[in-house]
C-alpha positions as CSV (number, residue, x, y, z in Angstrom):
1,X,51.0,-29.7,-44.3
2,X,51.3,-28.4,-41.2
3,X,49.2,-29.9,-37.9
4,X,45.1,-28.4,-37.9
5,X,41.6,-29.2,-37.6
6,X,40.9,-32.1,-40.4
7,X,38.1,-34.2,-41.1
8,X,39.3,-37.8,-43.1
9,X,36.0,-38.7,-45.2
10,X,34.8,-41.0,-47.9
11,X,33.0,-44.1,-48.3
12,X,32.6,-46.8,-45.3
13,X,35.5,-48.8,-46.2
14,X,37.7,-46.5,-48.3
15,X,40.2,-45.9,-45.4
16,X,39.1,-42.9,-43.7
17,X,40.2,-44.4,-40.0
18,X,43.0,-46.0,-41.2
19,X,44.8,-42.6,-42.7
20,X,43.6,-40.6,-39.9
21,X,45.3,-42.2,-37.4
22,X,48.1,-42.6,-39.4
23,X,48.1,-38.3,-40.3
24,X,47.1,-38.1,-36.3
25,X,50.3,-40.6,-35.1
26,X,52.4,-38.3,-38.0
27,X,51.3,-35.3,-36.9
28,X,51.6,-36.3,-32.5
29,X,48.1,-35.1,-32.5
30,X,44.6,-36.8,-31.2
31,X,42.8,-39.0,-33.6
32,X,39.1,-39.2,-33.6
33,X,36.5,-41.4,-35.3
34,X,33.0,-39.8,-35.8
35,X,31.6,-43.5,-35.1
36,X,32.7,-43.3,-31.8
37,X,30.6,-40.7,-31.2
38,X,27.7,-41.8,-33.0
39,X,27.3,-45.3,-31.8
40,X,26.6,-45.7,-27.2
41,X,28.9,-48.4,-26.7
42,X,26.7,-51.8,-26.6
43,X,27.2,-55.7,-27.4
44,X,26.4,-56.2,-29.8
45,X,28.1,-53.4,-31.2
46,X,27.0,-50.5,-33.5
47,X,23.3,-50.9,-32.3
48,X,22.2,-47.9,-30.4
49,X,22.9,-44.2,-31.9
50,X,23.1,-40.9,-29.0
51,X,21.4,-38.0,-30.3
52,X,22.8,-35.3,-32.2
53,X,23.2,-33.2,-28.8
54,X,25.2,-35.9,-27.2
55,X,27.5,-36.8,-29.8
56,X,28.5,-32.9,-30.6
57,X,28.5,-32.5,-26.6
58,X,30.7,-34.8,-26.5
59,X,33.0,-34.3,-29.2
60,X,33.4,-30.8,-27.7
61,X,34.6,-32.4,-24.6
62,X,37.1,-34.8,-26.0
63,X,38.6,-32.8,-28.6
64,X,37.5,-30.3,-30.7
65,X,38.4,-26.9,-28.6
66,X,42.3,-28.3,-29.3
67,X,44.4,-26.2,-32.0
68,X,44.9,-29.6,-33.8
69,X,43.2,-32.8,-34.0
70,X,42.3,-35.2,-37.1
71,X,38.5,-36.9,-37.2
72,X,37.9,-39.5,-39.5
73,X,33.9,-40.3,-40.8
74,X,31.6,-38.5,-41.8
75,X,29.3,-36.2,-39.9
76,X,27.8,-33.7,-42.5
77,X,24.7,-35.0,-41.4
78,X,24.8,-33.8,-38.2
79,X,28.2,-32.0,-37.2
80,X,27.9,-29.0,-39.0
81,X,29.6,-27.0,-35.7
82,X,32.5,-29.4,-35.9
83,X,32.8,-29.0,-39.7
84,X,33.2,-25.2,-39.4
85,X,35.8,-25.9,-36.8
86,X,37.6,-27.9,-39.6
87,X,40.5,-26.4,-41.0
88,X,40.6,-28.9,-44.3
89,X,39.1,-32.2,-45.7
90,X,40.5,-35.1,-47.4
91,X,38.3,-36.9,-49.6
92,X,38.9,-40.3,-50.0
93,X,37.2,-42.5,-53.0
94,X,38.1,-46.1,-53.8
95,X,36.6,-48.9,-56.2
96,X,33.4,-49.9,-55.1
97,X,34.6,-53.9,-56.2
98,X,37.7,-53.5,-53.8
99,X,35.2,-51.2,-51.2
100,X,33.1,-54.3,-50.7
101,X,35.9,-56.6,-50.4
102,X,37.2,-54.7,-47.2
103,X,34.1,-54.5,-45.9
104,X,33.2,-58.0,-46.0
105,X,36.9,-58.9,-44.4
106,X,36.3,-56.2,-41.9
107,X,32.6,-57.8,-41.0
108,X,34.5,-61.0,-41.0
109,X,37.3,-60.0,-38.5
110,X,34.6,-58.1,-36.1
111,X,32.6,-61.9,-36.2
112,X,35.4,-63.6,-35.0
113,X,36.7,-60.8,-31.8
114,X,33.4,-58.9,-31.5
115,X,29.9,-59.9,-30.4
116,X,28.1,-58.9,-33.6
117,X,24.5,-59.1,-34.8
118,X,24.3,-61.0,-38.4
119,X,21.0,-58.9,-39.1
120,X,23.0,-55.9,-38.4
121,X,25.7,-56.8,-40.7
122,X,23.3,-58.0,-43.6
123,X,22.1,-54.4,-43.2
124,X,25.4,-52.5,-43.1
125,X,26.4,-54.2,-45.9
126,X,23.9,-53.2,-48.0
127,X,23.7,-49.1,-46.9
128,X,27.4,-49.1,-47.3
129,X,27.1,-50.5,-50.9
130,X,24.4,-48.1,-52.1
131,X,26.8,-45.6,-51.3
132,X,28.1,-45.8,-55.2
133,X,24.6,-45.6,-56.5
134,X,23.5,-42.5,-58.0
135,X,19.6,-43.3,-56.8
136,X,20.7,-43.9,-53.5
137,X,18.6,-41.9,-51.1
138,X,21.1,-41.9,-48.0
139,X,24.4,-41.1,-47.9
140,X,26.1,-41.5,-51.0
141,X,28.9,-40.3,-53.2
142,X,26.9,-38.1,-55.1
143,X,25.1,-36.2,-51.4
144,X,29.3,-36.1,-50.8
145,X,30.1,-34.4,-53.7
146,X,27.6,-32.1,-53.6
147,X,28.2,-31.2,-49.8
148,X,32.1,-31.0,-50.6
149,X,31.3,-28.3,-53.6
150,X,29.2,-26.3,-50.9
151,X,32.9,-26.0,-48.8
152,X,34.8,-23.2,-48.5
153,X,37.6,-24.8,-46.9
154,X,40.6,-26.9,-48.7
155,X,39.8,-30.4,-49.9
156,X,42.1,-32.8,-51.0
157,X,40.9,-35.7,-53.0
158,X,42.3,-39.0,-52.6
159,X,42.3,-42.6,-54.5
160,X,42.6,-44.8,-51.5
161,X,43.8,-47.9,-52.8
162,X,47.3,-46.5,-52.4
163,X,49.6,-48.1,-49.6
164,X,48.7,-45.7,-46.1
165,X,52.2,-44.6,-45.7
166,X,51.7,-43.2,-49.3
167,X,48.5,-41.7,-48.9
168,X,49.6,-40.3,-45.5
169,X,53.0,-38.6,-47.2
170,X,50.1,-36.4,-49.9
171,X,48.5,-35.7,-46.7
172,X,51.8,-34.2,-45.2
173,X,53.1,-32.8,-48.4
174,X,49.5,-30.9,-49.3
175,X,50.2,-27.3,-49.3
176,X,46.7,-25.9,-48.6
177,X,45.9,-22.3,-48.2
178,X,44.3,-22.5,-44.5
């Protein structure tokens, strides 16, 4: 695949930052991450949300008028301008049993470097593990899927609990019509 516009989505915890950066280092592009954008940077961390004007403002500052770029996270919530810059997606899906895992050593790692509210935590926790419930009235795999199908852009879907470097080598061997 050659170097473009692509988002890196899934499921908090599937890998989505981890490959981007790795397709973005590959690639000798900039990597983004949509939380960056999301969160004001506070202490604790992950507390305060801009709006919607100020984290597309912003994204539009940093990055997205380039001719190549990758983003990881998902914004189909509120990015739809950046989406329709996107060139391509890659999906990525992983076990929810090994999904939770990650995200519990990630929570753990953040405790120990990171001023981080427990309540906070408790709380992410639990949206990011309703993510494989049908019924789940947020984000969710099945609000993905259904926002992927509305595309018209390439999509690669991925299994995620491959090594990076292998997931990365699909990523530069995809052959999409762009």
């Amino acid at each position: 695949m050659r170097p473009c516009r692509l988002n890196v989505m899934g499921a908090s915890g599937a890998g989505a930052t981890t490959l981007g950066r790795a397709v973005a280092t590959a690639w000798s592009v900039p990597h983004a991450d949509s939380d960056d954008f999301y969160w004001v940077p506070t202490s604790p961390a992950y507390t305060t949300p801009r709006s919607v004007d100020e984290r597309v403002a912003l994204m539009e500052a940093m990055f997205v008028p380039r001719a190549a770029w990758v983003l990881s996270g998902d914004i189909t919530s509120w990015g739809r301008s950046v989406i329709d810059r996107c060139d391509a997606v890659v999906f990525l899906t992983l076990d929810p049993d090994e999904r939770r895992r990650r995200l519990e050593r990630r929570q753990d790692v953040r405790r120990e470097g990171e001023s981080i509210d427990d309540a906070s935590t408790s709380a992410f926790l639990a949206w990011a593990i309703g993510y494989d419930d049908p019924a789940f009235p947020r984000r969710s795999r099945r609000s993905h899927e259904a926002w992927l199908e509305t595309l018209r852009k390439p999509v690669l879907r991925l299994e995620s609990a491959q090594p990076v470097d292998e997931l990365c080598r699909r990523v530069l061997d995809w052959q999409p019509h762009i």
